[in-house]
VOGU-3710 file (C-alpha; in Angstrom, 3 decimals, decimal comma):
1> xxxxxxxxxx> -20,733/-22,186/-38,348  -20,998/-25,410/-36,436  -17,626/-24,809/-35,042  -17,420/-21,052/-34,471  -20,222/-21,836/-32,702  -19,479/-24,552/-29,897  -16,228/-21,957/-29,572  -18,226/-19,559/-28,118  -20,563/-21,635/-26,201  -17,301/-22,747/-24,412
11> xxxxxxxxxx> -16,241/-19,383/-24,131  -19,008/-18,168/-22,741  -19,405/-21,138/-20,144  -15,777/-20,603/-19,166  -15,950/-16,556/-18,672  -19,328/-17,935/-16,744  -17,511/-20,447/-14,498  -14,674/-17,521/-13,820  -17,165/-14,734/-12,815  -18,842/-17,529/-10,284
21> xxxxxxxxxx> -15,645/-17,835/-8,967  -14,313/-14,831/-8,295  -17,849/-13,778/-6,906  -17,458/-16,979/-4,532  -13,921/-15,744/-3,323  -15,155/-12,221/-2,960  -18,235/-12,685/-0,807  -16,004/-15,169/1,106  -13,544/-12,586/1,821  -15,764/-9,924/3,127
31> xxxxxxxxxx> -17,600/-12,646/5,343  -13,785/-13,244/6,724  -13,664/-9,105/7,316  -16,948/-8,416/8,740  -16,307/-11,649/11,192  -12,150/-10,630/11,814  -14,102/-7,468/13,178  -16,371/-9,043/15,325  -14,571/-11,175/16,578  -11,588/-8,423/17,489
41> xxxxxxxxxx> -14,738/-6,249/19,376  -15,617/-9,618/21,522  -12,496/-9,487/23,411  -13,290/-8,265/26,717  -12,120/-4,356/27,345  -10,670/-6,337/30,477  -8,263/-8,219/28,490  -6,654/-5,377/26,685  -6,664/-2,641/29,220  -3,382/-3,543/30,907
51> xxxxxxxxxx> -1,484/-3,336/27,364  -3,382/-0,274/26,241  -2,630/1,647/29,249  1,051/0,617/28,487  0,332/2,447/25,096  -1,026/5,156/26,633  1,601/6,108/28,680  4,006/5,915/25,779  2,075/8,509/23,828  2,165/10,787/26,311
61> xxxxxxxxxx> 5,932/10,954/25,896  5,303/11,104/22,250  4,515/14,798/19,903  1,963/14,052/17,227  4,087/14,106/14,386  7,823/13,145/15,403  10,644/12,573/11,999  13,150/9,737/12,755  15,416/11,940/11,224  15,502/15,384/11,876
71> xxxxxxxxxx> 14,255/17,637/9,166  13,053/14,541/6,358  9,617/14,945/6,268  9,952/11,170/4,460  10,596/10,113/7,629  7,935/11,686/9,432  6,068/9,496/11,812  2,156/10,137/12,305  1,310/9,535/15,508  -2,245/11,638/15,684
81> xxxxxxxxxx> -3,080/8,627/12,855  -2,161/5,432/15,637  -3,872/7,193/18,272  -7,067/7,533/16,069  -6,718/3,600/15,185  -5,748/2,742/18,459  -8,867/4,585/20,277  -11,324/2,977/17,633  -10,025/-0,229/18,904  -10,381/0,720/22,689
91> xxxxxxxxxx> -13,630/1,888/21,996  -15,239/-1,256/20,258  -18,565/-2,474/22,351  -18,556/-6,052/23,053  -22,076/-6,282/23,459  -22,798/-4,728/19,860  -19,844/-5,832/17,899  -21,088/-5,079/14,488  -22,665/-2,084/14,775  -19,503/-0,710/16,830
101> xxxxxxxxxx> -16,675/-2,271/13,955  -19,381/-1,012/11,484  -19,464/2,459/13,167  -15,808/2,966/13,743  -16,236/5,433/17,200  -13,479/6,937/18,688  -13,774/8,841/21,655  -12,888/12,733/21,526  -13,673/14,829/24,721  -15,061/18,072/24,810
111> xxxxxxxxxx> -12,116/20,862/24,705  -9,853/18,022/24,096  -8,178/16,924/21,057  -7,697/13,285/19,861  -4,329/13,064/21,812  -6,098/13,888/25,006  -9,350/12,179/24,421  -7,388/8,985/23,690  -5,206/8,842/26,879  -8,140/9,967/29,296
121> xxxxxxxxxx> -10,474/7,126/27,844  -8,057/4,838/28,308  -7,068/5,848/31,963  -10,462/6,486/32,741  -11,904/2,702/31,735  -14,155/4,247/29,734  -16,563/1,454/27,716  -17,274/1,904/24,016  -16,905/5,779/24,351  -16,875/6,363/20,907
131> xxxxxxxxxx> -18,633/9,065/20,483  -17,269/10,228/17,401  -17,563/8,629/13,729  -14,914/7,176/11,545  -16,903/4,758/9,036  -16,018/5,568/5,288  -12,805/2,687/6,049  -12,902/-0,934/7,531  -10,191/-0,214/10,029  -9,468/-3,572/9,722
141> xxxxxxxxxx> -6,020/-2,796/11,225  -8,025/-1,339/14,679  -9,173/-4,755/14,570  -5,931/-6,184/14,859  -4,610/-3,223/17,393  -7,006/-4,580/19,848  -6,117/-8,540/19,290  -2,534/-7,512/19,631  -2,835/-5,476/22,640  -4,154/-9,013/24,505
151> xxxxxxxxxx> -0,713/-9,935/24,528  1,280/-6,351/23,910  2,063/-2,754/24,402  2,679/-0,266/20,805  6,317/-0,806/21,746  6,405/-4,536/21,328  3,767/-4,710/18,298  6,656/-2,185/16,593  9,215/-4,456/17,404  6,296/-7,392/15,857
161> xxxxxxxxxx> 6,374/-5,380/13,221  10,266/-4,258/12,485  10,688/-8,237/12,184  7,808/-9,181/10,039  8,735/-6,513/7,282  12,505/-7,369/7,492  11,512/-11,118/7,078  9,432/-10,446/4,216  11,899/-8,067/2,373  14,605/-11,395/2,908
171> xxxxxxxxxx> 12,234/-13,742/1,630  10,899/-11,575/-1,758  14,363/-10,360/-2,507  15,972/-14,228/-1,883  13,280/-15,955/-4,131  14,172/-13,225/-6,480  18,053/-14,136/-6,120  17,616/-17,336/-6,347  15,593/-17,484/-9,559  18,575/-15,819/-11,285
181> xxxxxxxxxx> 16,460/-12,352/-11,354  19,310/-10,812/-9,289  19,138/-7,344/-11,282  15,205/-7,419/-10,384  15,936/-7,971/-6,885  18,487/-5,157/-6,511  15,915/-2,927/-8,195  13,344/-3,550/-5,837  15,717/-2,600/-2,879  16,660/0,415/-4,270
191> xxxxxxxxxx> 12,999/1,502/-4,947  13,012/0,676/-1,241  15,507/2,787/-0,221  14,198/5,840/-1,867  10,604/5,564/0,104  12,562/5,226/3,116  11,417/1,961/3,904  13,054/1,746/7,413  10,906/4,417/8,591  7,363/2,021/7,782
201> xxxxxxxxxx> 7,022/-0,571/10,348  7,334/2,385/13,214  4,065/4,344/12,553  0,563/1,846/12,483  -0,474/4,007/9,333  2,280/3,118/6,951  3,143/-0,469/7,794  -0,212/-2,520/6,361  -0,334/-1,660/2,855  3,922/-2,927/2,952
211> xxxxxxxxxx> 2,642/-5,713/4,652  0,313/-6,551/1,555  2,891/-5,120/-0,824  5,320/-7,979/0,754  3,175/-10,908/1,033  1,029/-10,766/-2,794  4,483/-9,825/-4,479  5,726/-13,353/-2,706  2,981/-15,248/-3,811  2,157/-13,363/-7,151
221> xxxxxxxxxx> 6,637/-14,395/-8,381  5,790/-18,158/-6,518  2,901/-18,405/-8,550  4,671/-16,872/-11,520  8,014/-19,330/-11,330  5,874/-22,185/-11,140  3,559/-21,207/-14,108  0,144/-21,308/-12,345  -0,637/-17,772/-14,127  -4,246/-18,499/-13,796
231> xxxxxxxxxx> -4,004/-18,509/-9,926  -3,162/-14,662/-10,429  -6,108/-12,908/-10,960  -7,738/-14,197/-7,242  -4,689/-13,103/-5,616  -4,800/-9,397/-7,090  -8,719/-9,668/-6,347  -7,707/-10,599/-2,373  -5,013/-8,011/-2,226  -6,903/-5,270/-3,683
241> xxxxxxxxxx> -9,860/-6,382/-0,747  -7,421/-6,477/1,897  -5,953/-3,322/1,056  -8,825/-1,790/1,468  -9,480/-3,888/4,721  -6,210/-2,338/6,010  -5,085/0,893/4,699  -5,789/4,021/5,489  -5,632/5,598/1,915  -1,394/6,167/2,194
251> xxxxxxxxxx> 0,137/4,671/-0,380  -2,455/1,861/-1,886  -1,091/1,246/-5,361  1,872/0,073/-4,141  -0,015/-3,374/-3,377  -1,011/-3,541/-7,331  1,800/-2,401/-9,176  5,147/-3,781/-7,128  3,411/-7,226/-7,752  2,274/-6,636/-11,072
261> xxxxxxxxxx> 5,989/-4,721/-12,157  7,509/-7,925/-10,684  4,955/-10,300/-12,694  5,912/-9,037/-15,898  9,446/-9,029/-15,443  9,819/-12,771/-13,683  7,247/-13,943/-16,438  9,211/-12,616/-19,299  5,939/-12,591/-21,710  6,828/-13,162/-25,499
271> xxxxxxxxxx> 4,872/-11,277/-27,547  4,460/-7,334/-27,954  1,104/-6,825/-26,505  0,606/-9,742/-24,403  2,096/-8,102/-21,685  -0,182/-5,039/-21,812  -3,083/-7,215/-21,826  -1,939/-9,532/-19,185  -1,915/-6,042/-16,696  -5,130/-5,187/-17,947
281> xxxxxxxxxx> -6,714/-7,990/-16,268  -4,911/-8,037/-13,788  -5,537/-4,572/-12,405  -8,915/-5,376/-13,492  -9,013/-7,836/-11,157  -7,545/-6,010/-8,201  -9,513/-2,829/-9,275  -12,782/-5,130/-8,653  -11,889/-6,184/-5,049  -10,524/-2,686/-4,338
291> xxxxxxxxxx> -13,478/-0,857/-5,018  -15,623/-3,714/-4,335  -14,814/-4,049/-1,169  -15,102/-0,015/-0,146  -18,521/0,076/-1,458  -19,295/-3,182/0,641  -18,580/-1,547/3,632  -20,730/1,427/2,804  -23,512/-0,897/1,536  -23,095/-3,237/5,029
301> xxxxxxxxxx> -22,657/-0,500/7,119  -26,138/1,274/5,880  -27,741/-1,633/6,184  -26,708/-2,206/10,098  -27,173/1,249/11,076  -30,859/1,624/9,099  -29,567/4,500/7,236  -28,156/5,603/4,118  -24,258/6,630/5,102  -23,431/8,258/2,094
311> xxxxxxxxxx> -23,800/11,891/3,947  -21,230/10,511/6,326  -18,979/9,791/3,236  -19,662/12,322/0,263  -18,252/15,331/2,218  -14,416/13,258/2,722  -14,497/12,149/-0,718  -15,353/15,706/-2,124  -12,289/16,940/0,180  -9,681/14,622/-0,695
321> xxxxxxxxxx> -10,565/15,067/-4,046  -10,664/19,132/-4,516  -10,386/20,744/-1,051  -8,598/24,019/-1,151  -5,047/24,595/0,482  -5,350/28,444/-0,862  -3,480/27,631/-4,102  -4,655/28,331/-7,778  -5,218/25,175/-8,872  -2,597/25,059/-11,266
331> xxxxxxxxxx> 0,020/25,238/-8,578  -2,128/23,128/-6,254  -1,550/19,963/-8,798  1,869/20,849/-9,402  2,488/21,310/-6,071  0,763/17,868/-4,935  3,280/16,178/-7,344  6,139/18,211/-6,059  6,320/17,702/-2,424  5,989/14,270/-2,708
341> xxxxxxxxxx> 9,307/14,245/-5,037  11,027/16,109/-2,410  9,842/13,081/0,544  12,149/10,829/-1,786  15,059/9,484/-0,057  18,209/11,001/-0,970  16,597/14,481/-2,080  14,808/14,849/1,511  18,190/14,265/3,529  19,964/17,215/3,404
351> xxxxxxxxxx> 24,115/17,373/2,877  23,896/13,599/3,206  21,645/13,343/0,579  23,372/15,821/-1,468  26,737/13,668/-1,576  24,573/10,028/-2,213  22,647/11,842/-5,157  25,850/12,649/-6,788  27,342/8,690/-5,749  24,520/7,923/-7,836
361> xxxxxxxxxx> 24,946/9,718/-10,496  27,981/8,371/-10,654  27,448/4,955/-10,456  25,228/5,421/-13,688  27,400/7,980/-15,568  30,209/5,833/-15,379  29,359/2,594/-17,504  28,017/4,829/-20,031  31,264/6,937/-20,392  33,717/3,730/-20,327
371> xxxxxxxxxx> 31,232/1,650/-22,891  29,970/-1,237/-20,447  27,146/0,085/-20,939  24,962/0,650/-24,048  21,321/1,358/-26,034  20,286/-1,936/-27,283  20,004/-2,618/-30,944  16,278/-3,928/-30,618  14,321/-2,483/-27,998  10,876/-3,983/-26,745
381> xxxxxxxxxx> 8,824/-1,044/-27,369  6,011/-2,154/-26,007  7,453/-3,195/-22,841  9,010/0,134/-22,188  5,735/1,927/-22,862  3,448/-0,588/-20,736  6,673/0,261/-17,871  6,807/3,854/-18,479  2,415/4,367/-18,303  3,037/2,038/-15,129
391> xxxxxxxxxx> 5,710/4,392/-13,763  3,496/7,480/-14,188  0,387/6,081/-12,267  1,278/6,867/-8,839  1,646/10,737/-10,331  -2,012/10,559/-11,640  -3,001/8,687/-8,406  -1,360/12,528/-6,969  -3,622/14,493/-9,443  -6,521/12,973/-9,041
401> xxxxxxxxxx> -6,497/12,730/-5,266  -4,570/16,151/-5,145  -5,446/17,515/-1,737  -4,665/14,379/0,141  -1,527/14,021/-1,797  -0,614/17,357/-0,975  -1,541/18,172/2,887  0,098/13,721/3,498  2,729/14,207/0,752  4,705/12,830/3,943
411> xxxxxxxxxx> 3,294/9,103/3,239  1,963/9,383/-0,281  5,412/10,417/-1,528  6,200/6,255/-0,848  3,758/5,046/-4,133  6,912/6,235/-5,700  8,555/2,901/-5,337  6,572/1,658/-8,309  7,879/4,563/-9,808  11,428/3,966/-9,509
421> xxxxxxxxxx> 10,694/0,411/-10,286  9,537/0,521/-13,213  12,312/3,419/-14,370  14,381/0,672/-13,258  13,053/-2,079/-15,519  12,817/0,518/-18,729  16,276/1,074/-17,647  17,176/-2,944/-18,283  15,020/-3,294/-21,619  16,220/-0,221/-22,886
431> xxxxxxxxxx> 20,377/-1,246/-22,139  22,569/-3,834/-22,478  26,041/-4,856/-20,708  29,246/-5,361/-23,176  31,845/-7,823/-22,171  34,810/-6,439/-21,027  36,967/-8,243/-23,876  34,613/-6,107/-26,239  34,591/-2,779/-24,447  39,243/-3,462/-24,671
441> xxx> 39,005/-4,037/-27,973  36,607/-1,095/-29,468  39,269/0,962/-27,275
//
């Protein structure tokens, strides 16, 4: 008795000493976003108009919603979306930089839409003219828009951009390489290709939650290699806070399960079930900064404006969830999954895509038929289900959120690079190469 119970004193001080912790790193974090936003609203108007009016200018050339290639709605770019951030950044007040950040006003002019609004408030000088709410997110990115802008126009910050996501993509795919997880690595660019990643770092909107995708995958496999597993569970706690911080509800799982698919596969966990219960807390963990953080900014924000902002917020939420796009629901759900199917690269590129589908088809069919390839003798059952319930949670992530998914299928559609990630990796536990001496002589 003496023993069972000094094991659970311990146990208890330890799950004690870990809940401090990560209640340290949290409230640490959102003191770093409230203060990032202050901080961005300090700069002088002055000191960004030169830049923005660059911006502006370039918009005005630019439609709303322009497709890099013609016809793929997956490579739609939403340029309503960068003008919204964009004019939440001009608009910040320097004198009252926390209610403004907290407040998130963009300007919209009478018999004007945001397009307008934007460009005139820009040309115009006009000082925090927000007059218009946007406060159920952190715009965290705005933030940033209005540091950059100090230095450059939306051209340059895309080419700023265009580098830092190619960088990262080098670095995560060469630690990957050079780890010996070559198979992995050539996974994860393929689950790039088919969101189209090339099309991200051009449109504000999509590039952040990539940009968290990037750098916790890089630091979740360091950690990972190096066999500091108990450094994990902060990191998905930050990334699930700064996705929050950042995005602007596109493609947010990505920043959980690309890490966490990568995790389990660099780890290479013995044991059936430890696998299953190492994801559990780990999307625990991000699930807590995630959330956390989104009610934060609700609970902050009502407490700097003096009211209770849930009106503000209940009305989106109830929207997103269940508006109506004039479809029984039935078809609304399936239809929420199905466009964003159709945004996957090559099904979304016409004749050209047409000819790659069938190159891959191909490229699959044709082990099988010749006997490289075959069903393994013992397969990790486990694994493939804990893969195959990861695989299908971007699809509930569609259900659930079913009216967003379906009217910004043109974004959403990219949480399907877990998908095809995780196909991937069921795709390795499930098969196994023969040697080409054994494939000669079964012929």
């Amino acid at each position: 008795m003496r023993v069972q119970g000094a094991w659970f004193l311990c146990f208890s001080m330890k799950c004690i000493k870990i809940s401090i912790t990560y209640l340290l790193v949290f409230c640490g974090v959102i003191c770093i976003m409230v203060g990032l936003l202050i901080a961005a609203a300090k700069i002088p108007q002055s000191a960004i108009q030169e830049k923005m009016q660059e911006t502006a200018d370039y918009y005005e050339q630019e439609p709303q919603y322009t497709s890099i290639v013609e016809g793929s709605r997956g490579t739609l770019i939403h340029n309503r979306a960068d003008e919204t951030w964009l004019s939440i950044a001009y608009c910040y007040d320097e004198l009252h930089p926390l209610e403004s950040t907290i407040w998130a006003g963009y300007y919209l002019a009478p018999h004007m839409g945001l397009h307008e609004s934007f460009l005139n408030a820009v040309r115009e000088e006009l000082h925090a003219a927000g007059n218009q709410q946007y406060l159920r997110y952190w715009h965290g990115a705005a933030g940033l828009m209005r540091l950059l802008h100090v230095f450059w126009n939306i051209r340059e910050i895309v080419v700023l951009l265009v580098v830092s996501i190619t960088i990262l993509t080098v670095i995560l795919i060469f630690m990957l390489w050079k780890h010996t997880f070559r198979i992995e690595a050539m996974c994860l660019l393929l689950s790039l290709i088919m969101v189209s990643v090339w099309t991200v770092p051009f449109c504000l909107e999509y590039v952040w939650v990539f940009l968290c995708m990037f750098i916790s995958s890089i630091l979740c496999v360091q950690i990972t290699i190096r066999g500091q597993d108990q450094k994990l569970g902060i990191v998905f706690l930050i990334t699930g806070m700064f996705t929050v911080y950042l995005d602007f509800l596109t493609a947010e799982t990505l920043t959980l399960l690309i890490p966490l698919l990568l995790v389990l596969r660099v780890s290479r966990i013995s044991g059936h079930y430890a696998a299953w219960d190492r994801s559990v807390r780990l999307c625990f963990s991000w699930g807590v900064g995630y959330l956390g953080a989104w009610a934060m900014k609700w609970v902050i924000a009502s407490i700097v404006l003096g009211e209770s902002v849930m009106p503000y917020v209940q009305g989106h939420i109830s929207e997103r969830i269940g508006g109506s796009v004039s479809l029984p629901l039935q078809e609304f759900l399936y239809q929420s999954i199905l466009r964003n199917i159709r945004c996957l690269f090559p099904f979304d590129y016409g004749i050209i895509g047409a000819i790659l589908s069938l190159l891959l088809i191909v490229l699959f069919a044709g082990p099988i038929y010749t006997g490289r390839i075959r069903i393994r003798n013992h397969v990790n059952k486990p694994m493939v289900m804990l893969y195959g319930f990861i695989a299908l949670l971007p699809y509930i992530r569609f259900l659930i959120l079913h009216n967003h998914s379906y009217i910004h299928s043109f974004f959403t559609f990219r949480a399907q690079a877990t998908s095809v990630l995780a196909f991937c990796f069921i795709w390795l536990e499930i098969t196994e190469t023969v040697p080409r001496k054994a494939v000669q002589m079964n012929a």
